[in-house]
C-alpha positions, 0 to 999 in steps of 0.5 A: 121744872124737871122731874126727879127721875130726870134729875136722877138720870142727869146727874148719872151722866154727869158722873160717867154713867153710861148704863144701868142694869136690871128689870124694869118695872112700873115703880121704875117708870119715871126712870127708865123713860128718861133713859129711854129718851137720854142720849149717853146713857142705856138701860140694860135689860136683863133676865132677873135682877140678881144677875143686873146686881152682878153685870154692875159689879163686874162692870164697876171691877174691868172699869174702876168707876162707878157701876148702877143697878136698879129694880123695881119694888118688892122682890125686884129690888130684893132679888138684887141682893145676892149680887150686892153681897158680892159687889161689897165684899170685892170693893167695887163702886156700885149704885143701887136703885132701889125702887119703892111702893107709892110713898102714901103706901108706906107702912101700910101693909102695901102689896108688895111693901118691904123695908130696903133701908134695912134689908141692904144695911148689912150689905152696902156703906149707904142706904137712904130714902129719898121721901121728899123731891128736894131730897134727891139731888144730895141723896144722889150725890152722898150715895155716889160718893160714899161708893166711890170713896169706900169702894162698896155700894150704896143704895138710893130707895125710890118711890115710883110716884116720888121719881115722877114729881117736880124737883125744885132743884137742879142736877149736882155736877159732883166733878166725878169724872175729873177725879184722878187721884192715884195713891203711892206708899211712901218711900221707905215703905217702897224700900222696905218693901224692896229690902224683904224681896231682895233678901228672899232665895225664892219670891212669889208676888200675888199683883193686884190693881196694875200701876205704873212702874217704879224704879226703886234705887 
């Protein structure tokens, strides 16, 4: 039977992951030593959070797929919040990692011990906490999703101890990497469009996202 943390990491795979940005730390154990031993995919190491939340971001922006960060427990996954504000305001899919303290710790006054699921609230589409191993797998798969469809972040809150049991369930292929769907407006909307530009003397176009040209008649 494998690991939550293995059926994290697999699961990224499937959807396109190929890295993951942030500091590591003991509550990201059973994480980032399944990346280490995980062909495909990296943990990319970097000098404080805040910067992992914003290289995911930009990642997520030059690629249009979805981008993770992670930090450990504490003000490790806090220090990613500033890149967070940035990531959700510009729109772009971002998985968060949030680790947490040992799961029999919670609501202890534990070292260390925050509340993630509200701290991110104001700054992400999904925010959950994964307290049970059947969990994780439909966790995983909501979050994910959410970042994708919203375009925004979504955030999975992890206990060290809870990444390091046995998962009774296997890693959801959620077909992300099959998904290609692509929205045009609609024609008289083009010709609408089309129609202002035409009667204007002196026009000037702020472009976004690049697609394919159209011929307009």
């Amino acid at each position: 039977m494998a690991k939550v943390g293995e059926i994290l990491v697999e699961m990224l795979v499937k959807a396109g992951v190929s890295r993951v940005w942030g500091v590591a730390g003991d509550s990201l154990n059973g994480i980032t030593d399944t990346i280490r031993r995980t062909d495909g995919i990296e943990w990319l190491h970097v000098r404080h959070e805040e910067a992992g939340a914003f290289a995911a971001g930009a990642e997520a922006h030059v690629t249009g797929k979805l981008a993770v960060c992670g930090g450990s427990c504490g003000p490790g996954n806090l220090h990613l919040i500033n890149g967070l504000y940035d990531c959700h305001r510009s729109r772009v899919p971002v998985l968060v990692i949030a680790a947490q303290i040992p799961s029999a710790e919670v609501g202890t006054s534990y070292f260390q011990e925050t509340k993630p699921e509200h701290l991110f609230r104001d700054c992400s589409h999904y925010v959950e906490l994964v307290s049970q191993p059947e969990q994780m797998p439909r966790i995983l798969g909501i979050a994910m999703r959410t970042a994708i469809a919203k375009r925004g972040v979504a955030v999975i809150v992890l206990s060290g101890d809870v990444a390091l049991r046995d998962c009774p369930h296997t890693a959801i292929d959620l077909g992300i990497l099959e998904s290609n769907s692509v929205a045009y407006p609609s024609k008289p909307e083009i010709q609408k469009a089309a129609s202002i530009l035409n009667k204007g003397e002196k026009v000037a176009i702020l472009g976004g996202l690049a697609v394919p040209a159209l011929t307009i008649s």
